[in-house]
TIRO-6394 format. One line per 4 residues: their letters; for each residue x negated, y negated, z of C-alpha. Coordinates in nm, 3 decimals. Example, Ala and Ser with C-alpha at 12.3 -4.5 7.8 and 13.67 -1.06 7.14 Angstrom:
! residues 2
AS) -1.230,0.450,0.780  -1.367,0.106,0.714
***
This chain:
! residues 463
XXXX) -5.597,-12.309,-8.069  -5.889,-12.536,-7.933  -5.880,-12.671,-7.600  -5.790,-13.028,-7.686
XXXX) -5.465,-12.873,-7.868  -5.425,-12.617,-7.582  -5.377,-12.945,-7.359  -5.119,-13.109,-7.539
XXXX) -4.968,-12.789,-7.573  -4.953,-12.765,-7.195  -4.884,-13.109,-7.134  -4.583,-13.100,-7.376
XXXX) -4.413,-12.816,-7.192  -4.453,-12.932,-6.842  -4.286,-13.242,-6.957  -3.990,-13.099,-7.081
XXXX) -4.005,-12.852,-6.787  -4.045,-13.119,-6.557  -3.721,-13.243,-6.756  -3.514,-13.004,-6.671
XXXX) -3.609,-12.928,-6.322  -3.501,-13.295,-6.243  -3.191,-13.245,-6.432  -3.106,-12.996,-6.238
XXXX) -3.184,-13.117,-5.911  -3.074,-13.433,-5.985  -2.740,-13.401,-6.165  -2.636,-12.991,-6.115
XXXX) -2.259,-13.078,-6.286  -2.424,-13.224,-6.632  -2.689,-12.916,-6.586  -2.404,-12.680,-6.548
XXXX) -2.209,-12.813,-6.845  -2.575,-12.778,-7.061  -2.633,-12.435,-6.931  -2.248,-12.364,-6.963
XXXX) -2.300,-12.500,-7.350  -2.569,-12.244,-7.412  -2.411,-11.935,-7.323  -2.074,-12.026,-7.464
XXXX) -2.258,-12.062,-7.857  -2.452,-11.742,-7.753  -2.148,-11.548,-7.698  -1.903,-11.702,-7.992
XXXX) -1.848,-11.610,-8.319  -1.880,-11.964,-8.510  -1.778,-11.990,-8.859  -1.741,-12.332,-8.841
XXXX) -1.859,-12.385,-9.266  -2.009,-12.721,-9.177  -2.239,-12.619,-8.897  -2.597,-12.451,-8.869
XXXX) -2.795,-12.342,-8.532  -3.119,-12.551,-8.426  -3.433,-12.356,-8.357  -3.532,-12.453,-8.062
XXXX) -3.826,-12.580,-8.157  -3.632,-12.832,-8.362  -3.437,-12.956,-8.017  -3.784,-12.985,-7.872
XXXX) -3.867,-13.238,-8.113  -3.559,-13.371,-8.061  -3.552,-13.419,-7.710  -3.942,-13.573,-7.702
XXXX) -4.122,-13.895,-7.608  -4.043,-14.019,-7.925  -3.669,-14.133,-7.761  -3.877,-14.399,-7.558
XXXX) -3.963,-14.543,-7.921  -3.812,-14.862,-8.064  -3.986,-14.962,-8.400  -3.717,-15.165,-8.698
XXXX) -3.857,-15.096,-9.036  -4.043,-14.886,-9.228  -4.403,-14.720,-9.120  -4.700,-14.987,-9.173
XXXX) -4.386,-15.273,-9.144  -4.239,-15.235,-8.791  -4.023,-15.527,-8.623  -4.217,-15.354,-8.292
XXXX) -4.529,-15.289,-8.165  -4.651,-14.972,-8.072  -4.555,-14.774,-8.387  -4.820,-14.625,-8.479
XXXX) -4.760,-14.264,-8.366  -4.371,-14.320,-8.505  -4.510,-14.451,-8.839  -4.676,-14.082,-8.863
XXXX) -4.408,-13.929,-8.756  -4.194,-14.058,-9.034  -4.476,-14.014,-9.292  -4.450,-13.641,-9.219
XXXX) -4.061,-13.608,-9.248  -4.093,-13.785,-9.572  -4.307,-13.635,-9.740  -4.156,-13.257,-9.622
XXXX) -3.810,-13.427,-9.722  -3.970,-13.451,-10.097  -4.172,-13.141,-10.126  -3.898,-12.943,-9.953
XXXX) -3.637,-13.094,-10.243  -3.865,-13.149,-10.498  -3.782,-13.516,-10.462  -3.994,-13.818,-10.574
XXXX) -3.839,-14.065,-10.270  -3.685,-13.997,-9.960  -3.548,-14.187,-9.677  -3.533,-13.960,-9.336
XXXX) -3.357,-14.289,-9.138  -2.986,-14.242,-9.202  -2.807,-14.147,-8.896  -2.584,-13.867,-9.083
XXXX) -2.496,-13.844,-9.421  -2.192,-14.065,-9.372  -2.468,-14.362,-9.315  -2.649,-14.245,-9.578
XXXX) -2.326,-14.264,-9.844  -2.243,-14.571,-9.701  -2.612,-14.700,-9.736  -2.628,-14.601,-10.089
XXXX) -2.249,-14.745,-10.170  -2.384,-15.027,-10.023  -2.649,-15.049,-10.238  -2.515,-14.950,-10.580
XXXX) -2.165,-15.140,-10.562  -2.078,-15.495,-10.526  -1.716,-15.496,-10.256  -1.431,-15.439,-10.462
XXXX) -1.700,-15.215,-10.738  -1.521,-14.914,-10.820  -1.610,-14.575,-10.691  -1.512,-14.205,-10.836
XXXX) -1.493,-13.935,-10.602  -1.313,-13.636,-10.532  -0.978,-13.620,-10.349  -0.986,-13.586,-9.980
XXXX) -0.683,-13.331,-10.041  -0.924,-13.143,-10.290  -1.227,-13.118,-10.107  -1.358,-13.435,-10.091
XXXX) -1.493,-13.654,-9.774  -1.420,-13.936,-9.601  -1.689,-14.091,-9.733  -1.593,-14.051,-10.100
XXXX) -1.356,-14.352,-10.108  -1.087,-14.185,-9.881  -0.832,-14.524,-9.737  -0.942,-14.419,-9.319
XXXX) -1.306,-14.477,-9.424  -1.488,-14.806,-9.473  -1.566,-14.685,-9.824  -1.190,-14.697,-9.925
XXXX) -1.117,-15.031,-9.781  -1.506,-15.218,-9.917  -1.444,-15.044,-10.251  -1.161,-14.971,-10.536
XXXX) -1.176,-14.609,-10.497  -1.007,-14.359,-10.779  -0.980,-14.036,-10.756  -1.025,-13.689,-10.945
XXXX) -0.901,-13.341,-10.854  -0.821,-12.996,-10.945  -0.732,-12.803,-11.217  -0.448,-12.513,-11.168
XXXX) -0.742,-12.273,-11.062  -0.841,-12.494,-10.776  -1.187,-12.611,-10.962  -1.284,-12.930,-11.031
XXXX) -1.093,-13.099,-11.298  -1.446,-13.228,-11.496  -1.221,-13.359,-11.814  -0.932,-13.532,-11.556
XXXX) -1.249,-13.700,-11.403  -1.406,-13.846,-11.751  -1.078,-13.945,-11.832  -1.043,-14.134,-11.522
XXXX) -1.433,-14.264,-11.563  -1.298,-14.376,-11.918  -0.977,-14.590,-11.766  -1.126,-14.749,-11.460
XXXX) -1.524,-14.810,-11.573  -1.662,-14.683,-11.241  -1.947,-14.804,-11.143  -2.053,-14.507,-10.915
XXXX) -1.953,-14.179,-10.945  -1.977,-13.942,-10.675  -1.992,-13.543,-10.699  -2.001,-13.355,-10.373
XXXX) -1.750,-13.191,-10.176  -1.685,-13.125,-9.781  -1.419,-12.804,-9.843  -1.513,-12.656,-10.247
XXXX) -1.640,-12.325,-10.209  -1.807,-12.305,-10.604  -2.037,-12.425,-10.813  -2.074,-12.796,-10.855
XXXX) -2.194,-12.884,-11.265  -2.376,-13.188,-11.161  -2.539,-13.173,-11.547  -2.194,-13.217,-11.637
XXXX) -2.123,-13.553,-11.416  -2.440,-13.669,-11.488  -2.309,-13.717,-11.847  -1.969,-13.824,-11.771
XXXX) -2.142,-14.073,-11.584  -2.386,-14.192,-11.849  -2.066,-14.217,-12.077  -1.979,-14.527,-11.872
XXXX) -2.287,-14.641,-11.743  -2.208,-14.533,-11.375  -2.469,-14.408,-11.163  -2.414,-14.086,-11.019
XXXX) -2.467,-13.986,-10.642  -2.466,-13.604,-10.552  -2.359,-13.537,-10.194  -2.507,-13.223,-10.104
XXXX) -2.452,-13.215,-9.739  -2.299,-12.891,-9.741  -2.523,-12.669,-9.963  -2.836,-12.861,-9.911
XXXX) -3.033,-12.546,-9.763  -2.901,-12.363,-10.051  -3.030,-12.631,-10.331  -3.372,-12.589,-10.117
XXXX) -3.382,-12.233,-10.205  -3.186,-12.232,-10.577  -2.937,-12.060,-10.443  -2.729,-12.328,-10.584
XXXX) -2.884,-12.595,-10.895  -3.039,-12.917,-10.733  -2.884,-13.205,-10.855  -3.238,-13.369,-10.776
XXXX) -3.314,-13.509,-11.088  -2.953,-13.517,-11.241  -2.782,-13.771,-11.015  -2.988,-14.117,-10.967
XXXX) -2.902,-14.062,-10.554  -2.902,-13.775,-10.351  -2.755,-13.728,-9.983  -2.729,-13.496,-9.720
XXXX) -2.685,-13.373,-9.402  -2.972,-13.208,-9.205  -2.781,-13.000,-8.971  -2.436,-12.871,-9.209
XXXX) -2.693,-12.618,-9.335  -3.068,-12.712,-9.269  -3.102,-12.615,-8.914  -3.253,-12.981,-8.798
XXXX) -3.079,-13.267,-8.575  -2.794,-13.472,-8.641  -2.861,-13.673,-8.915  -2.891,-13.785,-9.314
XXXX) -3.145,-13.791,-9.595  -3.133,-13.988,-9.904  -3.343,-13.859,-10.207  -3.423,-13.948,-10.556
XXXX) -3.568,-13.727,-10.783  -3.736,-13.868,-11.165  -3.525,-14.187,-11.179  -3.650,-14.328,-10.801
XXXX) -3.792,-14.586,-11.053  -3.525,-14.711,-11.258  -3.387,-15.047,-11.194  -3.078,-15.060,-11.006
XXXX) -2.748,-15.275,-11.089  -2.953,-15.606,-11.009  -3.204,-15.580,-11.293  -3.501,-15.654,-11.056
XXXX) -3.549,-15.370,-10.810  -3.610,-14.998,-10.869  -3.324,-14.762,-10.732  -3.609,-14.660,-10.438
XXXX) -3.614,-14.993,-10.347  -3.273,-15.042,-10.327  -3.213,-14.771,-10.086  -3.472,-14.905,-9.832
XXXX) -3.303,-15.197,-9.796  -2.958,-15.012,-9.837  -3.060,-14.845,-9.495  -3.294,-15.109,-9.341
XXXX) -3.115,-15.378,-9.281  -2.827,-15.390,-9.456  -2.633,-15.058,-9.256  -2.919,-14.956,-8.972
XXXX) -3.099,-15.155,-8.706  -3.344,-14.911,-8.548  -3.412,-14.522,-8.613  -3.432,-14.268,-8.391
XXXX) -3.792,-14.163,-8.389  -3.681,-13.834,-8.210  -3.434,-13.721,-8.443  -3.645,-13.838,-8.728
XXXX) -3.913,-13.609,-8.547  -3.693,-13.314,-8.529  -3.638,-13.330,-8.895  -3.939,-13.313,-8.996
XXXX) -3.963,-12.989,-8.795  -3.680,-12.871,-8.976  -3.802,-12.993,-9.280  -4.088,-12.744,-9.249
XXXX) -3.873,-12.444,-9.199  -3.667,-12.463,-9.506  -3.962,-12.454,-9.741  -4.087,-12.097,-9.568
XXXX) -3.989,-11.793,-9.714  -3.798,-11.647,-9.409  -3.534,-11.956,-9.473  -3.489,-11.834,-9.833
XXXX) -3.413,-11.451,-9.727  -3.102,-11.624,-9.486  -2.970,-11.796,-9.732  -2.919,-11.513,-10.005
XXXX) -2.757,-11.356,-9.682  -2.531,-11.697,-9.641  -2.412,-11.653,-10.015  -2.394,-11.283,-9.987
XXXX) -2.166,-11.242,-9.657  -1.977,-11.525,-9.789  -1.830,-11.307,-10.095  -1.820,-11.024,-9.883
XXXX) -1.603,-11.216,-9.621  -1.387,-11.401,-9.877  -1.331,-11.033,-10.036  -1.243,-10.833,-9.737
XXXX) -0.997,-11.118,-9.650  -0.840,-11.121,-9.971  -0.799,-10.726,-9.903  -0.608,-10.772,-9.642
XXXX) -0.412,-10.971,-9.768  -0.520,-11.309,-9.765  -0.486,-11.601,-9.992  -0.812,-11.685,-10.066
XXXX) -0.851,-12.037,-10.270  -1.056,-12.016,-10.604  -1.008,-11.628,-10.542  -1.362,-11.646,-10.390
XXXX) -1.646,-11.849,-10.347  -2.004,-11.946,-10.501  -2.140,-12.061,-10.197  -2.138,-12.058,-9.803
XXXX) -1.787,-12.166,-9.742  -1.477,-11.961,-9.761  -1.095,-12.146,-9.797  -0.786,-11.991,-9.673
XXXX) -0.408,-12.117,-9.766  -0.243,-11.973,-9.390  0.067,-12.121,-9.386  0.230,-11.849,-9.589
XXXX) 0.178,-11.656,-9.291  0.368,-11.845,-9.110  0.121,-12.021,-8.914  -0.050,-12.393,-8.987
XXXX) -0.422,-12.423,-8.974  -0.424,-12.563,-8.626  -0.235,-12.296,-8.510  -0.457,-12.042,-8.634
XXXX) -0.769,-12.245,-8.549  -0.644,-12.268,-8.161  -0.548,-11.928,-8.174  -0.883,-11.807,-8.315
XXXX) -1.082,-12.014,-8.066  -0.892,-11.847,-7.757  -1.042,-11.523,-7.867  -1.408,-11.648,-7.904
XXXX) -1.433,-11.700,-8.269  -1.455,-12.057,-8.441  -1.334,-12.149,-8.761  -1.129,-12.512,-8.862
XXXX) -0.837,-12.625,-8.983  -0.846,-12.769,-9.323  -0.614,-12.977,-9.600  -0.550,-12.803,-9.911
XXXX) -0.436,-12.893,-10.291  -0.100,-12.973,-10.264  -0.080,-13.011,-9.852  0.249,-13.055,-9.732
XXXX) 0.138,-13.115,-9.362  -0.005,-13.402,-9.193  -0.459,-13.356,-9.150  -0.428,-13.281,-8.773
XXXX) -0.221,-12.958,-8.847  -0.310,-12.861,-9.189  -0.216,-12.595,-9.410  -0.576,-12.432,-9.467
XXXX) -0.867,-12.264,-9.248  -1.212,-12.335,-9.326  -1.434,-12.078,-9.276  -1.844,-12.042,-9.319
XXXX) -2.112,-11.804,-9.294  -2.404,-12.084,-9.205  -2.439,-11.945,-8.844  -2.360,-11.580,-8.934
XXXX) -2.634,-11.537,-9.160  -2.842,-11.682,-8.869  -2.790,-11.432,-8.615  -2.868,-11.154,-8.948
XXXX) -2.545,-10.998,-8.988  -2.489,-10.877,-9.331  -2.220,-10.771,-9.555  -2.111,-10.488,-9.337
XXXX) -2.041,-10.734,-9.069  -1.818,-10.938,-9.280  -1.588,-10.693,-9.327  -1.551,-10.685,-8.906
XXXX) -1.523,-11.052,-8.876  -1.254,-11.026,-9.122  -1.094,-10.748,-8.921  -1.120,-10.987,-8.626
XXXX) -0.983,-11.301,-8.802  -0.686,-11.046,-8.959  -0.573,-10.933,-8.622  -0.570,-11.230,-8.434
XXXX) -0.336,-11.414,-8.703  -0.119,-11.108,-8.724  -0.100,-11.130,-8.353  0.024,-11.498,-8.341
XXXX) 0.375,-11.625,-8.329  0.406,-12.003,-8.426  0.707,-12.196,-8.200  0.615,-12.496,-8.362
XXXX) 0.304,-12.674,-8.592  0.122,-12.720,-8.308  0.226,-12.481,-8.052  0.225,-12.075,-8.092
XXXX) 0.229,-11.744,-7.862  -0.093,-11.482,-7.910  -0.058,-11.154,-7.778  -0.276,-11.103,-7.470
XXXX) -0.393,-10.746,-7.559  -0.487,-10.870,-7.869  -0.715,-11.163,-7.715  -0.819,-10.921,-7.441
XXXX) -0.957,-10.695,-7.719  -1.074,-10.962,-7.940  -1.341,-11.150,-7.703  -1.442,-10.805,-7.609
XXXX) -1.520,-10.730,-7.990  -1.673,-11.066,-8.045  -1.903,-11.028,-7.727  -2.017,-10.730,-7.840
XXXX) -2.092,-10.825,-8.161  -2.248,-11.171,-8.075  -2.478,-10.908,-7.825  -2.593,-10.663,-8.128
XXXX) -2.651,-11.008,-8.314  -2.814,-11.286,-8.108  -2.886,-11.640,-8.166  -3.255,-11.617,-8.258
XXXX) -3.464,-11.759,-7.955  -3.153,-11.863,-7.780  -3.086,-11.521,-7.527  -3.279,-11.271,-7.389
XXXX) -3.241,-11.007,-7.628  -3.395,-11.177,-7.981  -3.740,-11.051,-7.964  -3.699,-10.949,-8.331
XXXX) -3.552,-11.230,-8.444  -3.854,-11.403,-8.641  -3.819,-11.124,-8.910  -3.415,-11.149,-8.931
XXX) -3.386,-11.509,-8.946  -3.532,-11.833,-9.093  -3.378,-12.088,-8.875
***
C-alpha cells in the first residue's frame, strides 16, 4: 500500500471510529441496542430463507460519507452538484452488477427489489395492462400482482399455480397467457424451493408477445455462480435483491442481458432506456450513494471464487436439511428442494406456522412462517415454515450440521403444545437445552469477522 492510500486508509477508520465513540458517548441506549443487535445474530441460529449476512466491509461502505450525498439522476446527469465522486461510485457498481451477471445493462438505484418490480411494471405496462405472475399462495410475491400491493390495484393481474406435485404449473400458465393476452409475464418466486425453466416462459411469453421479467431475488447469488441457470438473456428484465442472497445492503438491481436493446412497448425507446426512466423519475427521487456504494462492494465478492465454494454449500445443506427433516418425519413440500430454501406443511402437527416460528425463536433459532398451496389459515398465522440455509452456509457448516439443526428444529416442535393459532406452551427443559445447543453451535461456527473467534474464516466463507 503507498502512503497516499495508507492515509485514506487511516483517515477512513478514524472516521468511523470517531463514529462510534460519539455514539456511544452520546446516545449509550441506541449504542446498547447496536451492540445488543450484534451479539444476538452472533449467537442465533437464522434460517430465515430470505436473508444473507453483510461482511463487514460491505456495512463500512454502507455506513460512509457517501450518506452526506444528494445527486437526482444518473452519473454525468445529476439534478446536484458535487457528484462527481458519487458518479464513480455508481460507475463501479454498474459495471460489477454486469460482469458479476453477465449482464449487458444494469441499474444499481432501486431501493429493493420491490422498487425495482414496480419500476419495471411501470415501465412495461400501461395501468390496467395485464400482468402474469405466480400465486401469492404458491410462492409468489407481493409484487407479482398480489391485491395488498400497488401492482394488483395499477394492473389486471392473473394468476398461475401449481400442479399436484407442488411445481409450477408451466401448461396452466400458457393457457392462462393464451386467455388473457398478458402483456408481462413474470417468473420468480419468494417461497419455491426448485428449479425455475425460465427457457420455458421465455417461450410462453413469445407465444403472446409478452415480455418476460425474471425475479431472481432469492437465488440471485446462486445464478452468479450457475448453481442455478441465469435467466440473463432469456427474460427481456431481470430483478433482484442484493441482500436475500448476495451479502450487500438493502436494496435492488435491474439487469438486461442481449435484448437491453430492443424497443420496448412504445416503439421508440430501447428496453435499457425504458428502465432508466422506469427508476429515475417515474418511481425514485434520489439514490442512496451509500447503499449504492456498499453494493458495489458486494458486487465484488460474488464474482471471487470463495463466494462460489458457499454457495455449493447453500445448495448442498439445503438437501441435506430438507432430507433429515423429512426423516423425521416431516412434510417436506416438493419432497425436497433445488435450491437454498426448504418448505414445511406444520400444521399436521398440530401447530400453525406462527406458532412454530415463535416457538423456534424462544430457543435461539430463526425460521418464518409461510402460506402454502391450499392454505386454510389467514397470512399472519400460516400453515407453513420457511426455512433457508443462506446464513448457514456462511458461518461453514456443512451437511453434517444439517442433520443437528434438524434435530434442533424436531425437538422444539415436538416440545410445543398449541392452545390456540397464535398462542402455545414450550417445555422449559426443552428451551433450556435448546439455546444451550444453539450457542454452542453458533460458537464452533461463527459469523465470519463478526466475533472474536473467526480468524479462519476467510478460507470457510465467501461473504
Amino acid at each position: 500500500m503507498n502512503t497516499s492510500a495508507e492515509t485514506r486508509a487511516s483517515e477512513r477508520t478514524e472516521l468511523l471510529l470517531r463514529g462510534c465513540a460519539l455514539l456511544g458517548r452520546t446516545d449509550p441506549v441506541l449504542a446498547d441496542l447496536l451492540d445488543e443487535e450484534v451479539g444476538r445474530q452472533t449467537a442465533t441460529l437464522a434460517m430465515i430463507a430470505s436473508a444473507s449476512v453483510a461482511d463487514p466491509s460491505v456495512l463500512a461502505a454502507a455506513g460512509s460519507a457517501f450518506s452526506n450525498v444528494t445527486a437526482e439522476g444518473y452519473p454525468g446527469a445529476r439534478y446536484h452538484p458535487g457528484a462527481a465522486g458519487f458518479d464513480a461510485i455508481e460507475r463501479l457498481a454498474v459495471e460489477r452488477a454486469k460482469a458479476a451477471f453477465g449482464a449487458r445493462y444494469a441499474n444499481v438505484q432501486p431501493h429493493s427489489c420491490s422498487s425495482a418490480n414496480i419500476s419495471v411494471l411501470t415501465a412495461l405496462l400501461p395501468p390496467g395492462g395485464v400482468l402474469l405472475g405466480l400465486d401469492l399462495d404458491s410462492g409468489g410475491h407481493l409484487t407479482h400482482g398480489s391485491p395488498a400491493s400497488l401492482t394488483g390495484r395499477h394492473f389486471t393481474a392473473v394468476h398461475y399455480g401449481l400442479d399436484a406435485d407442488g411445481l409450477i404449473d408451466y401448461e396452466g400458465a400458457a393457457e392462462l397467457a393464451r386467455t388473457h393476452r398478458p402483456g408481462v409475464i413474470i417468473a420468480g418466486a419468494s417461497a419455491y424451493p426448485r428449479t425455475i425453466d425460465f427457457a420455458r416462459f421465455r417461450a410462453i411469453a413469445d407465444s403472446v408477445g409478452a415480455y418476460l421479467v425474471a425475479d431472481i431475488s432469492h437465488i440471485a447469488g446462486l445464478v452468479v455462480t450457475g448453481e442455478h441457470l441465469s435467466p440473463i438473456d432469456l427474460a427481456h428484465v431481470t430483478t433482484t435483491s442484493t441482500y436475500k442472497q448476495l451479502g450487500g445492503p438493502r436494496g435492488g438491481l435491474i439487469l438486461i442481458g442481449r435484448e437491453h436493446d430492443t424497443l420496448g412497448p412504445d416503439g421508440r425507446s430501447t428496453l435499457a432506456q425504458l428502465m432508466q426512466r422506469g427508476v429515475f423519475p417515474r418511481s425514485q427521487g434520489t439514490p442512496d450513494p451509500a447503499a449504492i456504494a456498499a453494493k458495489a462492494r458486494a458486487l465484488d465478492m460474488v464474482v471471487q471464487p470463495a463466494f462460489k465454494e458457499t454457495t455449493r454449500r447453500i445448495v448442498a445443506d439445503a438437501q441435506a436439511l430438507a432430507a433429515a427433516l423429512t426423516a423425521r418425519g416431516h412434510r417436506v413440500l416438493t419432497g425436497g428442494t433445488d435450491n437454498h430454501m426448504v418448505l414445511l406443511e406444520i400444521l399436521g402437527r398440530g401447530v400453525t406456522g406462527v406458532v412454530a416460528e415463535r416457538a423456534l425463536e424462544e430457543c435461539g433459532i430463526l425460521a418464518n412462517r409461510n402460506r402454502i398451496p391450499g392454505d386454510v389459515k389467514p397470512p399472519l398465522v400460516a400453515s407453513g415454515l420457511r426455512l433457508g440455509t443462506n446464513v448457514l452456509a456462511q458461518r461453514g457448516m456443512g451437511t453434517a450440521e444439517m442433520a443437528h439443526c434438524a434435530r434442533l428444529l424436531h425437538e422444539v416442535l415436538a416440545a410445543t403444545t398449541a392452545v390456540s393459532d397464535t398462542e402455545y406452551r414450550l417445555d422449559p427443559a426443552v428451551r433450556r437445552r435448546t439455546r444451550t445447543e444453539v450457542a454452542e453451535l453458533c460458537g464452533r461456527f461463527p459469523l465470519p469477522y463478526y466475533a472474536p473467534t473467526s480468524a479462519d474464516a476467510e478460507t470457510r466463507t465467501g461473504f
